[in-house]
N, C-alpha and C positions, 0 to 999 in steps of 0.2 A: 686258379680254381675255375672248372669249366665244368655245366650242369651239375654241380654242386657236389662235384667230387675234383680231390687233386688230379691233374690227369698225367701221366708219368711223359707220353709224347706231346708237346703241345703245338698251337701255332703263333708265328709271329707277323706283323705287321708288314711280310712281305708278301703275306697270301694276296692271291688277286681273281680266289674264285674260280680257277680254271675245269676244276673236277677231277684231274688225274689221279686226286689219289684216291676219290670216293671209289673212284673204276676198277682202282689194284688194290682196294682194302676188301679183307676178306672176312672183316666183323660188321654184316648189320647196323647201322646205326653208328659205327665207333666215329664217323666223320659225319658231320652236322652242317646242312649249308644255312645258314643264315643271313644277313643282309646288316652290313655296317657303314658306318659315315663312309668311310672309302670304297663304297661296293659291296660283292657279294664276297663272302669266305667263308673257308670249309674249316670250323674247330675240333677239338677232339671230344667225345665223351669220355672219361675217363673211366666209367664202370661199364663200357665195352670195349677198349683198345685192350689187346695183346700184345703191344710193341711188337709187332711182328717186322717193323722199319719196313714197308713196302714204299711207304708214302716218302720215305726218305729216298729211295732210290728212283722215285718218279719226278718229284719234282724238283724243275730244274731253277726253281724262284728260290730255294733256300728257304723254303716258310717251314720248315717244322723243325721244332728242337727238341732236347730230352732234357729231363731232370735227375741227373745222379747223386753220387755221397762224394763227390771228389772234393769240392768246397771244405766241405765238415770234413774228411777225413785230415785235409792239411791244417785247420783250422785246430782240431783234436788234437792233432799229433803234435803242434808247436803248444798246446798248451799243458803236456807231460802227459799226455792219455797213452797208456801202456797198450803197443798194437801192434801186432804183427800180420803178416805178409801171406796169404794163399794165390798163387802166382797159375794163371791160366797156360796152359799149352802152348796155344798162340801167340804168348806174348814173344815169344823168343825169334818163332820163326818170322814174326812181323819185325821185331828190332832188330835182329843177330850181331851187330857190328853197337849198338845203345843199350842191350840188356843189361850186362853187369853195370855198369858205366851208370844206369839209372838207380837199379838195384842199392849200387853202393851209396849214390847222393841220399836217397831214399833212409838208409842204414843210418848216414850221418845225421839225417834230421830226427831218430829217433826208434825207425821201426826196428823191433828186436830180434823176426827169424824171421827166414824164408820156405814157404814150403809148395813144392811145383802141384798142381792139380792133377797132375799125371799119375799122381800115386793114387790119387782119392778113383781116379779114371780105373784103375786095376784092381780095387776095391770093388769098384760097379760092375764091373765086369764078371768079376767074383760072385758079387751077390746075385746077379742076372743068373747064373748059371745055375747056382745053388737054388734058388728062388723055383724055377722050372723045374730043376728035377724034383725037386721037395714035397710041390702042390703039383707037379703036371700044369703047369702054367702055359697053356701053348696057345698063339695066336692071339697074344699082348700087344700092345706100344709101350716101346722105348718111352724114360720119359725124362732125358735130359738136358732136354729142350724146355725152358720156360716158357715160350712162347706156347707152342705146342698145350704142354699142360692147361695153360690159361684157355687156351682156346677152348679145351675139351670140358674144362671147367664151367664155363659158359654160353657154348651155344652145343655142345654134343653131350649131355651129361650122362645121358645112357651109357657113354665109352668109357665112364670112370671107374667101374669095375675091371675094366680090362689095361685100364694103364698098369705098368708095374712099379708096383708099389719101394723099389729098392730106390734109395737117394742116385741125385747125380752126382757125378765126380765130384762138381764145388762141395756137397753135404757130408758126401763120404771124407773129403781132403777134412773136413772142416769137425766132422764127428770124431773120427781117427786122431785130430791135434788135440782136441779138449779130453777124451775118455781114455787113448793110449800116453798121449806123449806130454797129457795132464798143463796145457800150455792154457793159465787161465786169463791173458791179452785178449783183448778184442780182435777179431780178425778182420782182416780188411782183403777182397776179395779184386784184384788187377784184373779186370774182366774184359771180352771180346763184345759183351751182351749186352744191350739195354735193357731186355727181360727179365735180368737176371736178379733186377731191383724186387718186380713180383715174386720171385722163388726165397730172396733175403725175408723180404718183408712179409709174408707168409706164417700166421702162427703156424699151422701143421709143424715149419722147420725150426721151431723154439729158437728162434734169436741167437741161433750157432754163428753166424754172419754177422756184422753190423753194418761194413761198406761196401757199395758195390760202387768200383772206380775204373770206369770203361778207358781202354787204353789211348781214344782221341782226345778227352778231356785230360787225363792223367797224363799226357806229352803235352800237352797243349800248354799246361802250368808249368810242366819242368822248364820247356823250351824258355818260355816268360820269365821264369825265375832261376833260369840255368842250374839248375839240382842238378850235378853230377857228383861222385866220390868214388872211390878207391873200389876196383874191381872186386864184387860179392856173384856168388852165384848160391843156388837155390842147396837145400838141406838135404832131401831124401831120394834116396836112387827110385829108378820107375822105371817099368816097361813100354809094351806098347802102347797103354795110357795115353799117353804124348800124340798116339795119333785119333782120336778121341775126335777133335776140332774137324777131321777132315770128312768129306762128306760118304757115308757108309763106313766110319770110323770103329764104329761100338759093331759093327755084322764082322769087319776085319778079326777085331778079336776074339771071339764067337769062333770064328772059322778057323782062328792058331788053335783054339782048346775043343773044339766039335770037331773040327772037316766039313768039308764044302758039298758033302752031303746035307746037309740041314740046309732048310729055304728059307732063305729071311726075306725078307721084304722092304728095300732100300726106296725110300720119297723123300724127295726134299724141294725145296724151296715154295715158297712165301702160298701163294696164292693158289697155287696148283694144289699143295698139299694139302689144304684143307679142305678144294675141294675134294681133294680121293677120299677125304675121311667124312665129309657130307653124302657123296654118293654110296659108298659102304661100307653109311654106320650100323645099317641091318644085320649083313652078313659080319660083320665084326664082333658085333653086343651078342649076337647069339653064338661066336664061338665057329661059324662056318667056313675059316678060310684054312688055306691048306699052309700057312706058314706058322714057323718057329716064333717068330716075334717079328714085328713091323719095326725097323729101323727110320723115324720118323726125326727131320731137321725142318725147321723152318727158314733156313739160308740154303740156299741154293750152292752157296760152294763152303757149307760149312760152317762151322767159327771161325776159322782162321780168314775169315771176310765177314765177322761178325757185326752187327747194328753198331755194338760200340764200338768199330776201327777207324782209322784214319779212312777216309773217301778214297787216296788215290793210291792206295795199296791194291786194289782192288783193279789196278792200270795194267798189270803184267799177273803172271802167274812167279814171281820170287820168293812169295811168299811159299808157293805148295812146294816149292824144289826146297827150300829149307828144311820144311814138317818131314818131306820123304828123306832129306839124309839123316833128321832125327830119328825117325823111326828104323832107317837102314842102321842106323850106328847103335840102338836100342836090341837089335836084334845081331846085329854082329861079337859085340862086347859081352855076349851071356853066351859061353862054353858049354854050361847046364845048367838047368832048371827051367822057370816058366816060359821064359824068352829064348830058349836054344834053339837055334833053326835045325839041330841034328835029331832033336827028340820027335815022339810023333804026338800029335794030339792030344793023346788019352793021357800020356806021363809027363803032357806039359801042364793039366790039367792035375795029376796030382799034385806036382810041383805045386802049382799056384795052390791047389785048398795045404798045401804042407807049409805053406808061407804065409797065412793068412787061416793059420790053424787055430788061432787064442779069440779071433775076433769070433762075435756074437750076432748071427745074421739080422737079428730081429730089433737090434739095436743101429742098423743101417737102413730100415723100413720108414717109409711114411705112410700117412694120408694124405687124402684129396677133400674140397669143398666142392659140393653144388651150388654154383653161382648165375646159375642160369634166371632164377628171379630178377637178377641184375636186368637183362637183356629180354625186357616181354617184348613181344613182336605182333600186332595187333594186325587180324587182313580184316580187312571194311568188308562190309557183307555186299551184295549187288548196288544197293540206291547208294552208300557212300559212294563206291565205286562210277560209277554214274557219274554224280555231282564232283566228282575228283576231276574225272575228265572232261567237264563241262567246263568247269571253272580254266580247265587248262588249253578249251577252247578243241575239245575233240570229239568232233561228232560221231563220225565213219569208223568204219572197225580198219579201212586201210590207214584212218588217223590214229587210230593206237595202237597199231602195229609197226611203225616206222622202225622202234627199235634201234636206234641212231646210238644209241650209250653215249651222246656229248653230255648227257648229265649226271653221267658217273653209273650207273643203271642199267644192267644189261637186255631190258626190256621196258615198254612204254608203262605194261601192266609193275615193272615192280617198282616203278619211278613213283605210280602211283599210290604204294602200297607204302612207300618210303614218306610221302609227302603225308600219306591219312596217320605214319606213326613221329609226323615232325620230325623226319630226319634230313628231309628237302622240302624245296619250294615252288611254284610251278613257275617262278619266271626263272629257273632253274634249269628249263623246259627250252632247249633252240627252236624245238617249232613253236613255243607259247609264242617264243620274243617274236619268231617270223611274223605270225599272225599279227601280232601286235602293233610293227611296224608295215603290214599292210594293209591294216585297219586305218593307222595313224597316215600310211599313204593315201590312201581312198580320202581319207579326210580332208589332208593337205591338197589333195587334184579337188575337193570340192570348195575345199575356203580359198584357192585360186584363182576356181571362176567365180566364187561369188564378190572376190577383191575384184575382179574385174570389170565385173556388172557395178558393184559397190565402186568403183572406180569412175566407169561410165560416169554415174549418177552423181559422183562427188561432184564430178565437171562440170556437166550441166547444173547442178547445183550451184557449182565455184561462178559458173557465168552469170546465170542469177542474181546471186551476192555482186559479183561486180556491176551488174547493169543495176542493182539496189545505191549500191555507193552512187553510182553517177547521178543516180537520182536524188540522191540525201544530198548531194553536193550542190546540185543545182536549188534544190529545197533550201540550203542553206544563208545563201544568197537571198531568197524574200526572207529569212527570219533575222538575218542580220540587219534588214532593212526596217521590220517591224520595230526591232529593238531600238534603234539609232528614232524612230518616230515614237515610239513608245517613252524613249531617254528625254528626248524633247519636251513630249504633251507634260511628262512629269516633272519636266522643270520648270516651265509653265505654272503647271498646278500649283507646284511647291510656290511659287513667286504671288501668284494668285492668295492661295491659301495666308500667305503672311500677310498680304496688301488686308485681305476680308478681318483677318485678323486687328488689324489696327486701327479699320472701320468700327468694326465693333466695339471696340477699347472708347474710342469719342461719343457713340451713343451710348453706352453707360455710364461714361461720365457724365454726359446730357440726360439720362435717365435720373443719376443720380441730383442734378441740380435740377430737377424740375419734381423729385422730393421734396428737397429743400424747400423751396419754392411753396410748393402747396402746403407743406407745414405752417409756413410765415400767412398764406392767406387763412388756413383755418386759425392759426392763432387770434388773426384780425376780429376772423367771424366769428370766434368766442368772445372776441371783445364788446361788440357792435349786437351781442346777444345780450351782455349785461346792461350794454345804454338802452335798448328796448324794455326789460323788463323794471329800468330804472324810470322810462317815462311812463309807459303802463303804471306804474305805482304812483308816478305825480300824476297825472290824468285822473286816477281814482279820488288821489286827495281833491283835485281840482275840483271833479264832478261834487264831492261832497262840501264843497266853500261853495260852490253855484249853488247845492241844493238850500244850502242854509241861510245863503245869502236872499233867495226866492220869498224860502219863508219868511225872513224878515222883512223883505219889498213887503209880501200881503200885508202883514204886520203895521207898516207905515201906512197901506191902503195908497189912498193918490200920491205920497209924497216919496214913493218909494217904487212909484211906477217905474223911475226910469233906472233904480238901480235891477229893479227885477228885469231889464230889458238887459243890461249888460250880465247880469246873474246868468240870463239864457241866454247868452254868445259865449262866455265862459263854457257852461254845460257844453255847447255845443263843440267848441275847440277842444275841449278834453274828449266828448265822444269820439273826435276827428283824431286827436295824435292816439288815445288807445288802440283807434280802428286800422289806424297807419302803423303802429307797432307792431300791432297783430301780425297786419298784412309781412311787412318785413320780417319777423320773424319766421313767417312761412316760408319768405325767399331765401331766406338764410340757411333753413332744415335743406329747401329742395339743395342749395347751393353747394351747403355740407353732405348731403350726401352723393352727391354729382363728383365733390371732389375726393370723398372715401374713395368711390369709383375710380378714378383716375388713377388715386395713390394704389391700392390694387391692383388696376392694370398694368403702373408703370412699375410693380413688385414681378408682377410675373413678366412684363417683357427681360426686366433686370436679369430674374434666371433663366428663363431662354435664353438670351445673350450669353451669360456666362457659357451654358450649355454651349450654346454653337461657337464661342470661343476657343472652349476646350475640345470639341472638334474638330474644330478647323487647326489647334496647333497638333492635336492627332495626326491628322490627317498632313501636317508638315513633314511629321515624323516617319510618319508610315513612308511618307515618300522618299526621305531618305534611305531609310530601310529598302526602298524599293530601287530604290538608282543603286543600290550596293550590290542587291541581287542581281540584278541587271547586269553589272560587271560581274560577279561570277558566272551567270549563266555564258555570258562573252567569252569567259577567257576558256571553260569548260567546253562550248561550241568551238571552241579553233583546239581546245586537245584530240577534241574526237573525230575532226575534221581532218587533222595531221594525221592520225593514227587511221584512217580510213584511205588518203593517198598512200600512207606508207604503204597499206596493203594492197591498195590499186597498183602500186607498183611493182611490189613483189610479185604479183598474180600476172603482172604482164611479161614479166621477167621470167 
């Protein structure tokens, strides 16, 4: 499936983009370049090919194949599909010595008649003649060419009034088996044609055809599956029919039953011929030319070197000396009637309508479709036109005239007219690519000298960097030495740091016994607080035994003098130890609070000490921590130092 139609020519995966055959295709649009993982390639559109095989005979890569009924026709016929045989002209002259020989293998596997297309050919012939005189039909095309028709159908449709309207031989062979000879098998048509699938497949031709089995695919299988049997040849006698295939075939006949007064008009082959009927399709549509009918082929040497033949038939001319002694022996073997070389013209002509007197002309008629909707063909107005060739990198009117056709195109303007309807692309274009790559040159001549300036500057750079290394190198050396002193003072410290450590451990513990210590003396001076307040209380008693003992001296008067002398030395000693209690008691508060003091102090040296213990064993730690780093820094200073000769060296290198 290609642009979303089956396309009856396709390509294969040996296309390689060359363009040959966009050059010899004579459909608009039917070849498509595109751009695929392996490159560019040219595919088919299938609703603008005519299988007209030009592309077949250009290219010499083998990229293009066809799609027949040969498949299904073997595939039908081995599974009891009741089918017989309408046998092209050419098939004979192309096998002469494999005809029957296939015919018969063909027989064995199933098919049930044979009938030559040469009769259907004498039929057309028939109706051609009839057809003209009947309507005054002058200055027609032939139309039993499928190719042909297809073509007219889709890019000439104006010309489809003037096709004639009488079936081709395959229609007539094919009407005549079903209406006279009541043969109701499918028919399968041994064809020269790849076109001829379009003329099968065709409602206008109501489904009178089912196979079309072109005679290189249909050898192709025999050979493979060696289908031979028992010598068959074809059913019904036929005139000159039989030379139908060759080119100017159908004017031949024309000329046995008119005379070679009458001007036909013989064109054939592929590319040429369609353009005689582009250039005029004017003078034709309107009826303005001075011939009988256009005898129009789209094979240059005929059918008998038809799209469906083998390729290398087409090597020698054996085939045409065949078709000439059929038609010499078609014309010898008739004494009288339509084929008598003794009669003249005019009473070979009633012959033929006396022979073909029961058939019903109107029942070998067709139709045509307008298919030209298929094929819209869009011109870009100036500004597309413009930006087409901008894009394609053409400035100058001498750049769009170059006209080169390497991109299949017979001009720069229709390259660009093809690329505005996406039928090409513009790197499509040998002078896009040219430009391209002397764009991509100029570029390349610029990023050479700038590699080279950029080169310069690497260098001088690279010297830099090295004269940088020589200096981290030599730099390394005082940092190795830091370290190695730095390793030192921290081992040092660390040794330090423990010794302070163990220092502090002994004043704590001396902190802590001189708690102790002043505990035991304040307990004392709680003690030594109750003996004072114990003599304080005798001294009061004492003062009041002096007082009373006083009064009782007065009392005795003289006899009592001298106890009232000791009563006041008493008084007086008790005044002495209260005043001495007193006093010590005072020394005792100051004493006690001197040593609250102390004990306070030596609370808070206690946790300061803790404190700078546990610093100082931080600070052991930390150090280790720091000699570890120190070795990584070490061993990280000789990677980067190695890796810095390495590259010293390489740079010298």
């Amino acid at each position: 499936m290609e642009n979303g139609k089956t396309s009856l020519v396709f390509t294969n995966d040996k296309c390689i983009g060359c363009n040959k055959c966009t050059r010899v295709c004579c459909c608009e649009g039917a070849c498509v370049t595109h751009e695929s993982e392996q490159g560019m390639r040219i595919d088919v559109d299938g609703s603008r090919c005519v299988a007209c095989g030009a592309c077949f005979d250009v290219c010499e890569h083998n990229a293009r194949e066809y799609h027949d009924d040969t498949e299904r026709f073997f595939r039908d016929l081995k599974s009891g599909e009741k089918i017989s045989l309408l046998i092209a002209p050419a098939f004979k002259a192309n096998y002469p010595q494999e005809y029957q020989a296939v015919l018969g293998g063909l027989k064995s596997l199933g098919v049930r008649r044979f009938i030559n297309v040469s009769f259907g050919a004498d039929i057309t012939t028939w109706g051609y003649l009839n057809y003209i005189k009947k309507h005054r039909f002058l200055g027609g095309i032939s139309q039993p060419c499928p190719a042909v028709v297809s073509y007219i159908e889709h890019y000439t449709p104006e010309l489809i009034p003037k096709l004639f309207p009488v079936q081709s031989p395959l229609m007539c062979a094919a009407i005549y088996a079903k209406k006279e000879m009541k043969i109701s098998d499918k028919l399968a048509f041994i064809s020269p044609c790849i076109a001829k699938k379009l003329e099968i497949d065709d409602p206008n031709n109501k489904n009178y055809v089912s196979y079309n089995v072109t005679f290189d695919h249909l050898m192709e299988y025999v050979r493979r599956n060696n289908i031979r049997g028992a010598l068959q040849s074809d059913e019904i006698e036929y005139g000159l029919g039989s030379i139908y295939p060759m080119p100017g075939g159908l004017k031949e006949n024309v000329y046995w039953f008119l005379g070679e007064s009458v001007f036909i008009r013989q064109i054939e082959g592929e590319k040429h011929m369609y353009r005689y009927l582009e250039e005029n399709r004017e003078r034709i549509a309107k009826g303005q030319t001075p011939y009988l009918f256009i005898d129009a082929l789209n094979c240059s040497l005929g059918c008998i070197y038809g799209t469906g033949c083998e390729a290398d038939k087409v090597k020698n001319d054996d085939v045409m000396y065949d078709l000439l002694r059929i038609r010499e022996s078609a014309k010898s073997n008739a004494a009288s009637g339509a084929w008598s070389k003794k009669l003249s013209p005019e009473k070979r002509m009633k012959y033929l309508n006396r022979q073909f007197k029961d058939l019903v002309l109107e029942d070998y008629l067709r139709g045509y479709t307008d298919r030209s909707g298929e094929c819209t063909y869009k011109i870009p107005i100036p500004s597309e036109r413009e930006e087409i060739f901008k894009a394609m990198k053409k400035y100058t009117r001498e750049e769009r005239t170059i006209n080169c056709s390497c991109c299949g195109y017979e001009s720069c303007d229709r390259m660009a007219e093809a690329i505005h309807n996406g039928f090409s692309r513009k790197e499509n274009c040998i002078y896009f690519i040219k430009k391209e790559v002397e764009l991509q040159n100029e570029a390349a001549q610029k990023l050479t000298v700038q590699l080279e300036e950029e080169k310069q500057t690497v260098q001088e750079q690279k010297e830099m960097i090295l004269e940088t290394i020589r200096e981290i190198n030599i730099k390394f050396a005082d940092l190795y030495q830091s370290v190695d002193e730095m390793t030192a003072g921290n081992e040092n410290t660390a040794m330090e740091s423990t010794e302070i450590s163990g220092d502090m451990i002994h004043v704590l513990n001396f902190c802590e016994a001189l708690a102790a210590s002043l505990d035991d003396i304040t307990n004392v001076l709680k003690g030594l607080v109750q003996n004072n307040d114990e003599v304080v209380r005798i001294a009061s008693q004492t003062n009041l035994l002096a007082l009373n003992a006083s009064i009782e001296a007065a009392r005795a008067g003289e006899a009592g003098r001298g106890f009232a002398v000791v009563a006041g030395e008493i008084n007086h000693l008790a005044s002495d130890s209260r005043a001495t209690a007193t006093h010590s008691n005072e020394s005792q508060n100051q004493v006690m609070a001197s040593i609250k003091r102390i004990i306070e102090d030596t609370d808070k040296l206690r946790k300061t000490i803790d404190a700078v213990n546990n610093r100082t064993q931080s600070l052991a730690a930390f150090t280790e921590e720091m000699a570890a780093s120190v070795a990584v820094i070490l061993n990280t200073a000789d990677d980067v130092k190695k890796s810095l000769n390495l590259l010293l060296e390489a740079s010298v290198t």
